[in-house]
N, C-alpha and C positions, 0 to 999 in steps of 0.2 A: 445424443448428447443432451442432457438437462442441464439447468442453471441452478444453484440454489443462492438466494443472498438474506446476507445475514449482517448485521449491525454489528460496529465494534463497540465491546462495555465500554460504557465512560470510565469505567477506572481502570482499563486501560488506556487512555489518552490521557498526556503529558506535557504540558506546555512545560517549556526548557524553562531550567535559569538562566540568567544574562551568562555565566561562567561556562553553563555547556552547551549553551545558544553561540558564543564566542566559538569555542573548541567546535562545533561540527556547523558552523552556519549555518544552524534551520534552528525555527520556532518550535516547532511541534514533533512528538514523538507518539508511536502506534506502536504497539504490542502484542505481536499475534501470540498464541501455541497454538501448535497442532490442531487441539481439540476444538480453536474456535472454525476451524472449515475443514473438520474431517467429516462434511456431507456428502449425497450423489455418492451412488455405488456402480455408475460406468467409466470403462476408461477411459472416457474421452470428455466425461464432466467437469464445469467448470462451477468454482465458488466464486459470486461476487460480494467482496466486504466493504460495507458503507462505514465510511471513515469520520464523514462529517459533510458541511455544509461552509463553503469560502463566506467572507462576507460582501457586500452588492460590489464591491468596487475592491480589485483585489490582481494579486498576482502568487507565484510561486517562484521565486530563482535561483530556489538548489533541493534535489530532492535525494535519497539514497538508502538503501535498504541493508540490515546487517543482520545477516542468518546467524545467530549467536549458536543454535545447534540446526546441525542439518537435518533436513525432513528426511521421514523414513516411512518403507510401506508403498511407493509407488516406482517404477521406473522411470519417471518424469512429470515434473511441477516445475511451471514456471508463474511468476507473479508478474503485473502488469502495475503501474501506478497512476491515477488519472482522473479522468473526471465523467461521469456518465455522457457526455457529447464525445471524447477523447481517450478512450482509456490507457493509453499510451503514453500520456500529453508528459507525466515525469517520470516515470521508469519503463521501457522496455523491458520485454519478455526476455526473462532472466530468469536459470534456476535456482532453484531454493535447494536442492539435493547438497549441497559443499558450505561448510561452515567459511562464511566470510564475507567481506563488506564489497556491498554490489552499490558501484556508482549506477547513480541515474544519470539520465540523458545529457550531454552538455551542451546540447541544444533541445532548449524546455520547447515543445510544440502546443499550440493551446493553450500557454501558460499564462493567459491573464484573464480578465473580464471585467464586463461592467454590469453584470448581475449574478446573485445567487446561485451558485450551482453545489451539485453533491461528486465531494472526494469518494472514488472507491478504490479497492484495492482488487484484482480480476486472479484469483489462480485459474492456471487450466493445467488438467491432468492429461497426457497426449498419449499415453500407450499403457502398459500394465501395470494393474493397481487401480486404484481408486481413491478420491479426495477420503471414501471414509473409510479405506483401511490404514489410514497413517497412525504410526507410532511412535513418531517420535516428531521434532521441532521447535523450533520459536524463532522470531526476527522481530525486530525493530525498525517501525518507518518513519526517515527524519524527514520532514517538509517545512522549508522556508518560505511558511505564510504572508505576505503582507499587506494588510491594507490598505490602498491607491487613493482613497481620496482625502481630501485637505481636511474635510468637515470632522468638529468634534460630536457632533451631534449623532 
């Protein structure tokens, strides 16, 4: 089993408006396709995607993932949502193979801090196939980010 990790473009990240920050209660939106973790050619590799960096004093209290097309090309992908201590800590391992909106955890684990840490996003491929023969996908990761402390500074 190898790892490969790979950074999300920043133009793919998306801070909501107030109108679709309302409608899905999260601050931030991720934008995968396929093509950004179709690395690792075993079937039991896993991509890690770096999403970002919390700020010192923070929390997360909804997070939820929408496979807008289903992955294709492996017999099993599941995504993880969390933090390099946690990688679980907002979505459990859930596939990504069926188009549709995958709630995360309703009990956030890890979900806060009081310093800097890095969002990632964890696929792991569990049986036939490979992260890099996919063909097809995309999902959107919604995370309500928020900053914990009083200070404007």
């Amino acid at each position: 089993m190898a790892n490969t990790t790979v950074v999300v473009a920043r133009a793919k990240t998306f801070p909501l408006s107030t109108q679709e920050g309302a409608y899905s209660e999260c601050t931030l939106k991720y934008h995968v396709d396929y093509g950004d973790i179709a690395y690792g050619t075993g079937s039991s590799d896993t991509v890690t995607l770096t999403l970002g960096a919390t700020p010192a004093n923070w929390a997360v209290t909804n997070s939820r993932v929408n496979v807008t097309t289903a992955f294709a090309g492996t017999t099993a992908l599941t995504i993880q949502v969390g933090t390099t201590t946690t990688t679980n800590a907002f979505v459990t391992a859930l596939s990504v193979l069926t188009a549709g909106l995958l709630q995360g955890s309703q009990t956030l684990a890890n979900a806060t801090g009081t310093a800097t840490i890095t969002m990632q996003a964890l696929f792991t491929n569990a049986t036939g196939g490979s992260p890099s023969a996919l063909s097809a996908g995309a999902l959107d990761i919604y995370l309500n980010l928020l900053r914990t402390d009083t200070s404007l500074g």
